[in-house]
N, C-alpha and C positions, 0 to 999 in steps of 0.2 A: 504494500500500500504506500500511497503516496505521506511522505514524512511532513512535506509542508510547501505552500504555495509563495511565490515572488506575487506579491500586492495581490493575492486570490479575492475575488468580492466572497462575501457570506458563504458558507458552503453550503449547496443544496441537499447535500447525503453524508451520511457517512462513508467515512472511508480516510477520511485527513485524520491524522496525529497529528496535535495541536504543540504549539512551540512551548517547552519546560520552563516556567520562571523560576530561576535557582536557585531565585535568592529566599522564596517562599516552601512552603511544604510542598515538593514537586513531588510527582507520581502519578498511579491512574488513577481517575477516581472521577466526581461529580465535584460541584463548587457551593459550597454551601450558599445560599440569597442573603440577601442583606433583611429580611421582614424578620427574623427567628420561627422557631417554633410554631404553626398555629397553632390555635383552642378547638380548632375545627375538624383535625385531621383524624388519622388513627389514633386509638385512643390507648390500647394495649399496648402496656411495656413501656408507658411515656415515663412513667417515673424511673425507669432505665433498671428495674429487675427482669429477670427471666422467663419470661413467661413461654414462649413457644421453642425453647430448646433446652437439652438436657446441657447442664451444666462442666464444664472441662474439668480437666483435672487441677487438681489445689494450685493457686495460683505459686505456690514457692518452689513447686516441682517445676524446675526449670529443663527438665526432657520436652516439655509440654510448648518448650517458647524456640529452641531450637536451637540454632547457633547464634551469638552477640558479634554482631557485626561490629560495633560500637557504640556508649553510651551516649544519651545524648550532651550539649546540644548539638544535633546534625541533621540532614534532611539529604533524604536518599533521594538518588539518580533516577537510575531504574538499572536493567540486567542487559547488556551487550549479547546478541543472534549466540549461540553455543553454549550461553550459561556457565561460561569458567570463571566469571568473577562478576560483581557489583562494583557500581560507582555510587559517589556518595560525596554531600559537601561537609565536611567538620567544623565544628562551630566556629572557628577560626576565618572559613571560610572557603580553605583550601579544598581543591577538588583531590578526591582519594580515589583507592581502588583495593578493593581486597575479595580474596578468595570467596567463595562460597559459605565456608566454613568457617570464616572469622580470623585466617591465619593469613601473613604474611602483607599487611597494610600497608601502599606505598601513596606516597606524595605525588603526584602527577603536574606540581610546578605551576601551579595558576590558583587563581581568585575567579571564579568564572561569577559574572552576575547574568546570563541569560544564555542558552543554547538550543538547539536542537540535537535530539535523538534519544537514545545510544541504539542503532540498527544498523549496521556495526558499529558506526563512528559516531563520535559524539564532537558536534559543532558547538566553539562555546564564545561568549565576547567574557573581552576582561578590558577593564579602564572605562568604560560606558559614561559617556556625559548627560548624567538624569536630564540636562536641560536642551539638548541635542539630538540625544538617542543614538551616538555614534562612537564606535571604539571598536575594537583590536579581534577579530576572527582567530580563533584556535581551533586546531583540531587535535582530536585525541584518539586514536587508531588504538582497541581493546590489544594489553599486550605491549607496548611499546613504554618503554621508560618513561616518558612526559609528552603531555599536549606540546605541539608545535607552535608558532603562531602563522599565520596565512597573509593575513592583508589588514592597512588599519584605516583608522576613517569609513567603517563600516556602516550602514543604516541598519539596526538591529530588526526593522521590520521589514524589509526587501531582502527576503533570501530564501532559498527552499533547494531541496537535495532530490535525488532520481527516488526510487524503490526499494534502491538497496543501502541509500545511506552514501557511497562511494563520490559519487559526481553532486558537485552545489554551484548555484547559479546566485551572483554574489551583486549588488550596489557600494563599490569602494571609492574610494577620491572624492568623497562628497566637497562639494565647494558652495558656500551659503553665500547669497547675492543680497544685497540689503540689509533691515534692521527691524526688528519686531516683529509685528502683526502680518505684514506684508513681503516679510525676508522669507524667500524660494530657495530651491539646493539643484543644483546638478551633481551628477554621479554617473560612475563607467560600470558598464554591464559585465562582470567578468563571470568566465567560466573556471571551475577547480575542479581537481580530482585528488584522490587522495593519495597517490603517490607524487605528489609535488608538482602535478603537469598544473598551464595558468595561462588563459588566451582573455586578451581582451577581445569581447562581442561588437561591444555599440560605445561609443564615446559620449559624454557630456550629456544625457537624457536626463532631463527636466525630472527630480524624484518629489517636487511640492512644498510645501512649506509644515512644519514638522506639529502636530495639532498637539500640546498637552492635554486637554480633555479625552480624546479617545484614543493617546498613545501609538498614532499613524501618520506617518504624509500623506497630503491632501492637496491631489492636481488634477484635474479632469486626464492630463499626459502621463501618470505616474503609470510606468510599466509593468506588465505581467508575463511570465516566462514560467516555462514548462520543459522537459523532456520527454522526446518521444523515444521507441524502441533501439529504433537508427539513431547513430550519431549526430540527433538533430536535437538543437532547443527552436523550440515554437515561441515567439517575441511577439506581444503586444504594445508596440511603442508608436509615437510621433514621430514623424519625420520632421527633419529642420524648420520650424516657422511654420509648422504644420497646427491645426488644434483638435483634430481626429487622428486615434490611431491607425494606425495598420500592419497588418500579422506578418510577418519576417521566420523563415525558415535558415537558420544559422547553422552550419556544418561545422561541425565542434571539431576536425582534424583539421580541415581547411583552413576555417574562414569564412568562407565563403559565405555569402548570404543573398535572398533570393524574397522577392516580395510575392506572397500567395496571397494574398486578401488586401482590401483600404475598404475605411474607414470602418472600419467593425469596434465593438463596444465593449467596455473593460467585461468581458466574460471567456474565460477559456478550462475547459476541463479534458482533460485527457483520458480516453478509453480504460480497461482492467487490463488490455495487453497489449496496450501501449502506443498500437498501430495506426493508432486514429486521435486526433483531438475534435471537440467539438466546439464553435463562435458563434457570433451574431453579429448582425450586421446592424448598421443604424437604424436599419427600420423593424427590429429587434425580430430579424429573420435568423431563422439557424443553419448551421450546417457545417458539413466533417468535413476534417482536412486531413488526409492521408500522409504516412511519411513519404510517401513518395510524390508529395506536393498534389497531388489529387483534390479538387473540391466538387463536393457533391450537396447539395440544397438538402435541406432537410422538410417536406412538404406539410407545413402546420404552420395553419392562419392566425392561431392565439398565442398567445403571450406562454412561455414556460415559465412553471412555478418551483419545480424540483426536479430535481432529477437524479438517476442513481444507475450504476453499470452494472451490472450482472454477470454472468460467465463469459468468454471471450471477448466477443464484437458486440455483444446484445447487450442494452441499454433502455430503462423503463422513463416515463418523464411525466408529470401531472401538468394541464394545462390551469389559464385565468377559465376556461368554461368548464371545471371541475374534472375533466376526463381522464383518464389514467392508463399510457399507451406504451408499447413494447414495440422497440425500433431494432434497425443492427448495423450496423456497416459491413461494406457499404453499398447494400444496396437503400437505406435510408427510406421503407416502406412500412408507417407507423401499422400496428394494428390495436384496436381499443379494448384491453381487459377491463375498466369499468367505466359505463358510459358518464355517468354523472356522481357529481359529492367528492369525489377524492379530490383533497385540498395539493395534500405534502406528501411523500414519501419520506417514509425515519429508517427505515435499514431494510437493506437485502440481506439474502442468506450468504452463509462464504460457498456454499455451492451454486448462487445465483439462481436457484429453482422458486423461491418463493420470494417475497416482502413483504414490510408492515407500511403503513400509510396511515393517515390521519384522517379526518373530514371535518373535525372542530377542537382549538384550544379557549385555555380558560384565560385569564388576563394576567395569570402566574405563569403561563406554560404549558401547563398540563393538559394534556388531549383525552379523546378517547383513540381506541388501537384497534386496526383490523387487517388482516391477512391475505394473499391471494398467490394463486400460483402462475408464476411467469411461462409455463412451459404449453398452455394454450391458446389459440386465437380465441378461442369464445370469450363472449362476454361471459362474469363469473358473479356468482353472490359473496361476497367477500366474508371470510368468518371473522367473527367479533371475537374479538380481547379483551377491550376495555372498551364497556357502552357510555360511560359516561366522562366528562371530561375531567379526569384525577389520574390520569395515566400517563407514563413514560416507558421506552425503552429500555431493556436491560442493556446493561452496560457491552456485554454480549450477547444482542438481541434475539438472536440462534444459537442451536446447538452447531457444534463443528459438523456434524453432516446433516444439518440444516432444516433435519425432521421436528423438531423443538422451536417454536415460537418461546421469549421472554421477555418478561415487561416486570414494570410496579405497579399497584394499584391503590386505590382508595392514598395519594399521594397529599403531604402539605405542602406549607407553603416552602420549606426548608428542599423539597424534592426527598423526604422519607418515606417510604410506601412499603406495602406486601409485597413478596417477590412471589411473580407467576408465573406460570407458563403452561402450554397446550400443546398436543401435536397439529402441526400444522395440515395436514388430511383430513381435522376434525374428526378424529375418531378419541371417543374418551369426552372429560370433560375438563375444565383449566382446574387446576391447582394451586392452592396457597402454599408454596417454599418455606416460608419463614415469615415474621413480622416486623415490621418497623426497620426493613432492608434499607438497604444505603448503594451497594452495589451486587451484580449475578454475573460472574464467571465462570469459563468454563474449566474443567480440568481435564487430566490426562485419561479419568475413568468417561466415558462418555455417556454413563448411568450416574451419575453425583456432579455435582455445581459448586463453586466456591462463593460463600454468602459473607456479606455484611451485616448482621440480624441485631436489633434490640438497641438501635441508634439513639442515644438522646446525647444532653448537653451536660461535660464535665464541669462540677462546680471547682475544681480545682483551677483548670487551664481555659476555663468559658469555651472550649471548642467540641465538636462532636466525637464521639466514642463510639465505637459498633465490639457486637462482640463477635469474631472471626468463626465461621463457623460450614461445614458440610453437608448439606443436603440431599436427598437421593433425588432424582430428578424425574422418577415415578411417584413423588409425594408421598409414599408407603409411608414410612416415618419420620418423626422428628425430625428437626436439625441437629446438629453433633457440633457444641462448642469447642474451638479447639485453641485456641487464646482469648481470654476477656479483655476487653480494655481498649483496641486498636485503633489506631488511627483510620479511619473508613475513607480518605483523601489521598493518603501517602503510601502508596504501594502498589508492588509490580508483580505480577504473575511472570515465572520463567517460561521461556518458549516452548520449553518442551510440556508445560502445564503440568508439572508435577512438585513444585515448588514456590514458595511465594518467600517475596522480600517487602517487610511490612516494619510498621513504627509503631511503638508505644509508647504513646504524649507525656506518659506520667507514673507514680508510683515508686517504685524499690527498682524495678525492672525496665526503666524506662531509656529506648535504647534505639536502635534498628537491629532487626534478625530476620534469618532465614529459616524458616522451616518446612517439613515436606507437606506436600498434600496427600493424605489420605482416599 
């Protein structure tokens, strides 16, 4: 999956991993709102006892917490593609790295205040001028004695990496033109890789004037860049004295560059495999552009509202007249799974066979959920999830083979809800996981889920607290606590989903650790 977008507008699906602020509780996880608690929400468990799962073992049996990565204060990274080590920032500040198991802690030579990744590599700024948003690119290749630095004068929000983490497409040289309100920045579009290769793309491109309220540049010019499968990045930029973009196909061996599209509108999303991107054009018409510079229209009169890619070339999108259609490249011939009411799309499956969509939220967020399967032209009845609007997506909204719909339900205003889930064939009926959930991942057993359960607010630390725990993912029984206390924000599932790297805010024990999933 794509790690992260050069100036991306809003995302309409999931499928981005969002940029790590490192200097806060980074990890995965949901963001708590700013309203608290409501009075309104689920009611069980609020006073933060146990109610819908068996209780872990004695909190001083420390077999039960795993390995101590380190105590705090510190705020984990996440786990680097092969799981031989975790990163981690030490209260100092310094970025770390240690084993699995809590042995052999190294210094990795930097202060990072904001990155991306670790899938392999982890992109990180150090020097960052809060009042500018500009400072020093590093990278840090899992395994190597110290982050390197790359390029300085960096825009900390103009950057984004290929699928695999390896190639980043960078805003350096920034240069601010004027004074206050009105002072603008140029910046060079470069390319990296992480064996030290570095090609300047585009020179001096207008990157906007630097907004402190919503912590972005802001230029109607301000560029968007993407990779495709081929040695190409796809460029959404201005031409010289220009005040519309237009899409640029740049050969990342070459040089070379090559105009496919004018005046098309800050939108570009890139295919599941990679071979296609999709734009719009100013009269917010759509359509693919092949790596092989290929443009094909995309035939749809209404406005797109979501959209979301599915298995190879196949790609679903919800229109402004509610419809909800399955396209491919490239032969770009929609056909309508449901004719009317689907607003959004919230998540496909990783085998692209089903997704979930929306038809109404509430003025917190909160939708109701419903299901459909992508693998027919018929119109479908869509199966309901969540009929009323108190509902979100699981954090992993499918099972890994994609039979399992997940969500939250009866949700407050905090986004704490029941974790549920159904098969998505509609055979059976949904099920309650746990209560007062925070997060639903998956793990390595494909019958059990890894649960946030019994979420409320430490009066210690005023932050939320979940208690870690396992659920069978046929509802049969209980939840199985398997650490109380956790940080339900700051934590990483290992790739191989058989281990988790998680935080404990507070107490005797209060720390980062590894432990296995059961």
């Amino acid at each position: 999956m794509l790690k992260s977008l050069l100036r991306i507008a809003p995302p309409l699906a999931l499928g981005i991993i969002a940029a790590l602020a490192l200097g806060g509780c980074a990890g995965e996880g949901s963001t708590l709102n700013d309203g608290g608690v409501s009075e309104d929400g689920a009611s069980t468990g609020r006073d933060g006892s146990v109610r819908d799962a068996r209780p872990g073992q004695d909190a001083e049996d420390l077999s039960m917490l795993g390995a101590l990565i380190t105590p705090l204060p510190a705020n984990l990274i996440g786990v680097p593609e092969g799981g031989a080590e975790v990163l981690y920032v030490r209260g100092d500040g310094t970025l770390m790295r240690s084993n699995p198991d809590g042995t052999n802690p190294v210094e990795l030579g930097i202060k990072p205040t904001f990155g991306y990744g670790p899938s392999p590599n982890l992109w990180v700024w150090t020097g960052v001028d809060t009042d500018n948003a500009l400072g020093t690119i590093n990278l840090y290749r899992p395994g190597d004695p110290r982050a390197v630095p790359i390029a300085d004068s960096a825009a900390v929000d103009l950057f984004g990496t290929d699928e695999d983490g390896h190639r980043a497409l960078a805003m350096i040289d920034a240069v601010t033109v004027g004074t206050g309100v009105t002072a603008t920045r140029t910046a060079d579009l470069v390319f990296f890789d992480d064996q030290g290769g570095k090609r300047v793309l585009l020179r001096g491109l207008s990157i906007g004037h630097w907004d402190r309220r919503t912590h972005r540049h802001v230029n109607s010019c301000t560029p968007l860049a993407d990779f495709l499968s081929e040695p190409v990045a796809v460029v959404l930029a201005c031409p010289d004295g220009a005040t519309t973009r237009a899409a640029y196909f740049i050969d990342l061996v070459t040089g070379n560059t090559s105009t496919v599209a004018a005046e098309v509108l800050s939108f570009l999303r890139v295919g599941k495999d990679r071979s296609y991107a999709l734009l719009a054009d100013d009269q917010q018409g759509f359509f693919g552009v092949g790596a092989d510079g290929r443009v094909i229209d995309l035939p749809e009169q209404d406005r797109l509202e979501s959209l979301a890619f599915l298995d190879g070339r196949r790609f679903a999108y919800t229109t402004s007249g509610g419809q909800l259609l399955i396209a491919s490249w490239p032969t770009m011939l929609p056909t309508v799974a449901v004719p009317a009411g689907a607003a959004r799309i919230e998540s496909a499956s990783p085998t692209g066979e089903h997704l979930i969509f929306r038809q109404m939220s509430s003025m917190i967020g909160l939708r109701d959920l419903y299901s459909i399967a992508t693998t027919t032209a018929a119109h479908q009845t869509p199966l309901t999830l969540v009929a009323e609007t108190d509902g979100y997506p699981g954090d992993d909204a499918f099972s890994e083979d994609g039979a399992w719909a997940q969500w939250f339900e009866d949700g407050d205003a905090n986004y704490i809800g029941n974790a549920a889930n159904r098969r998505v064939d509609g055979t059976g009926s949904a099920k309650v996981l746990g209560l007062r959930g925070y997060n639903i991942r998956n793990t390595v057993d494909q019958d059990r889920v890894l649960l946030m359960v019994n979420t409320r607010f430490s009066e210690q630390t005023q932050r939320l607290v979940s208690d870690m725990a396992t659920a069978a993912r046929s509802g049969a029984s209980e939840p199985t606590v398997l650490v109380p206390g956790v940080d339900p924000v700051s934590f990483a599932v290992f790739e191989e989903l058989d281990r988790v790297f998680y935080r404990i805010p507070e107490g005797p024990h209060a720390g980062l650790w590894v432990r296995s999933i059961p």
